[in-house]
C-alpha positions as CSV (number, residue, x, y, z in Angstrom):
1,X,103.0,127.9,54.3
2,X,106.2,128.3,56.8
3,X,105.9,126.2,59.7
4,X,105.0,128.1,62.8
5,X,107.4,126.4,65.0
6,X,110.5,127.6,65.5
7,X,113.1,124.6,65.5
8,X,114.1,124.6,68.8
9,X,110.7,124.1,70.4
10,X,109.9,121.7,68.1
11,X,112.7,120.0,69.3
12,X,112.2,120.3,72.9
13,X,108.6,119.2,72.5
14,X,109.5,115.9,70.8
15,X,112.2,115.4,73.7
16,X,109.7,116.0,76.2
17,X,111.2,118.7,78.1
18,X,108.9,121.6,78.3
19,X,106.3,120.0,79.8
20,X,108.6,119.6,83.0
21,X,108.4,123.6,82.7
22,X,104.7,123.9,83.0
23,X,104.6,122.0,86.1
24,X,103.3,124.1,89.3
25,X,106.2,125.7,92.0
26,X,106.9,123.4,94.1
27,X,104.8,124.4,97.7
28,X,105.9,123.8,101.4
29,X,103.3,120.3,101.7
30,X,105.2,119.3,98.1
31,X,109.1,119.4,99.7
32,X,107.7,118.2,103.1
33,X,109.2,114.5,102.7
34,X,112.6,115.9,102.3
35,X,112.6,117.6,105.9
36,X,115.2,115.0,108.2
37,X,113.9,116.4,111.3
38,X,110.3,117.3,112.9
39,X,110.1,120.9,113.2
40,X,110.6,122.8,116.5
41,X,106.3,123.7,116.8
42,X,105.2,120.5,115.4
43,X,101.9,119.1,116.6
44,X,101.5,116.6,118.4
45,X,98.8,115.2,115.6
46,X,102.0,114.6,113.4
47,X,103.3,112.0,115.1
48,X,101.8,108.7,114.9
49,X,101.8,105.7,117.5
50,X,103.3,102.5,118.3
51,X,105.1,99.9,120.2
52,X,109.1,99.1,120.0
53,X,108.9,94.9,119.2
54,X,112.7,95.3,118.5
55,X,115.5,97.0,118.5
56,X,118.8,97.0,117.3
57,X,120.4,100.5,117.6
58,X,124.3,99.0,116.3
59,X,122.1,97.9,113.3
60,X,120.4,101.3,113.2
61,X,117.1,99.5,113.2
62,X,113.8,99.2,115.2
63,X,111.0,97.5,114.8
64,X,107.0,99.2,115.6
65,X,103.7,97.7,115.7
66,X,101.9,101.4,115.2
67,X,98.8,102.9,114.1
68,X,98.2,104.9,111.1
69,X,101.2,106.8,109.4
70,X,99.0,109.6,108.1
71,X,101.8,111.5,106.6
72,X,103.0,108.0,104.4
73,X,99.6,107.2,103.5
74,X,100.3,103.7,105.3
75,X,97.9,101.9,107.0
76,X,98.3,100.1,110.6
77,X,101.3,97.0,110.8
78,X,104.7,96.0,111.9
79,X,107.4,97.1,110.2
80,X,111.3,97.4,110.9
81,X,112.0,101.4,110.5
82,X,116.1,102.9,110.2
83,X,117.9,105.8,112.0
84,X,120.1,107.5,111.0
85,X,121.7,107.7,114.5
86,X,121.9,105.0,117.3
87,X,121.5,107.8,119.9
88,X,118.3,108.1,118.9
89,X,117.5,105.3,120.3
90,X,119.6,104.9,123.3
91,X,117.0,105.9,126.0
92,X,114.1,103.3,124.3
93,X,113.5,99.4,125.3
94,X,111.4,96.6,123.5
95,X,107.6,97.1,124.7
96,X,108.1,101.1,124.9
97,X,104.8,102.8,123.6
98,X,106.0,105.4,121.9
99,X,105.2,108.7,119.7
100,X,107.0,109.3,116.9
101,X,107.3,110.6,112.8
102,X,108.7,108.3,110.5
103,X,109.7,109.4,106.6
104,X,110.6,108.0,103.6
105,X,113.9,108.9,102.6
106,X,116.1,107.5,99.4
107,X,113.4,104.7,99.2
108,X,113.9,103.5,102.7
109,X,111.5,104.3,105.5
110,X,113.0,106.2,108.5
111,X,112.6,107.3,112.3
112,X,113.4,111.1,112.3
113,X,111.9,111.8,115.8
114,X,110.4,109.4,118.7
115,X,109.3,110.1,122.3
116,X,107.9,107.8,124.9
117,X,104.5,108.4,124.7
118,X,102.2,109.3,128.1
């Protein structure tokens, strides 16, 4: 009996590289993470809450006590967040309640956009 697959895919399926071709397209929500910078129309809803206990903009650092991060699936806490610009944070002082969207980007966690909040 001749064997009904051809070499090459044989191959390919021991090396584990055609199931990386069956995956799904890739969808906007999918390549959301990547986006640096909050969109022009984004709701308010996508930003989360919190209060600057630190700062330290030559360091490019800032630490929040905030709320929920809905779009990190991270619950409430204090964290220290980076920027990737100290202008960012040039109009902000410890105890500033703020609004503002923080990503994960190479592995670290990041403040792409922040307001004072009302």
């Amino acid at each position: 009996m001749k064997n009904p697959l051809h070499p090459l895919v044989a191959a390919c399926l021991l090396a584990g590289v055609l199931p990386a071709f069956a995956q799904a397209p890739a969808t906007a929500a999918d390549t959301h993470a990547d986006h640096h910078t909050a969109a022009p129309g984004e709701a308010a809803s996508e930003l989360s809450e919190g209060e600057i206990t630190r700062l330290d903009a030559k360091a490019l650092k800032l630490t929040l006590r905030h709320g929920e991060l809905k779009n990190l699936n991270m619950p409430p806490m204090t964290m220290v967040f980076r920027v990737q610009d100290a202008a960012l944070l040039a109009a902000f002082n410890v105890g500033d309640r703020v609004r503002f969207r923080a990503e994960q980007i190479q592995g670290g966690y990041y403040v792409t956009r922040i307001e004072k909040a009302p």
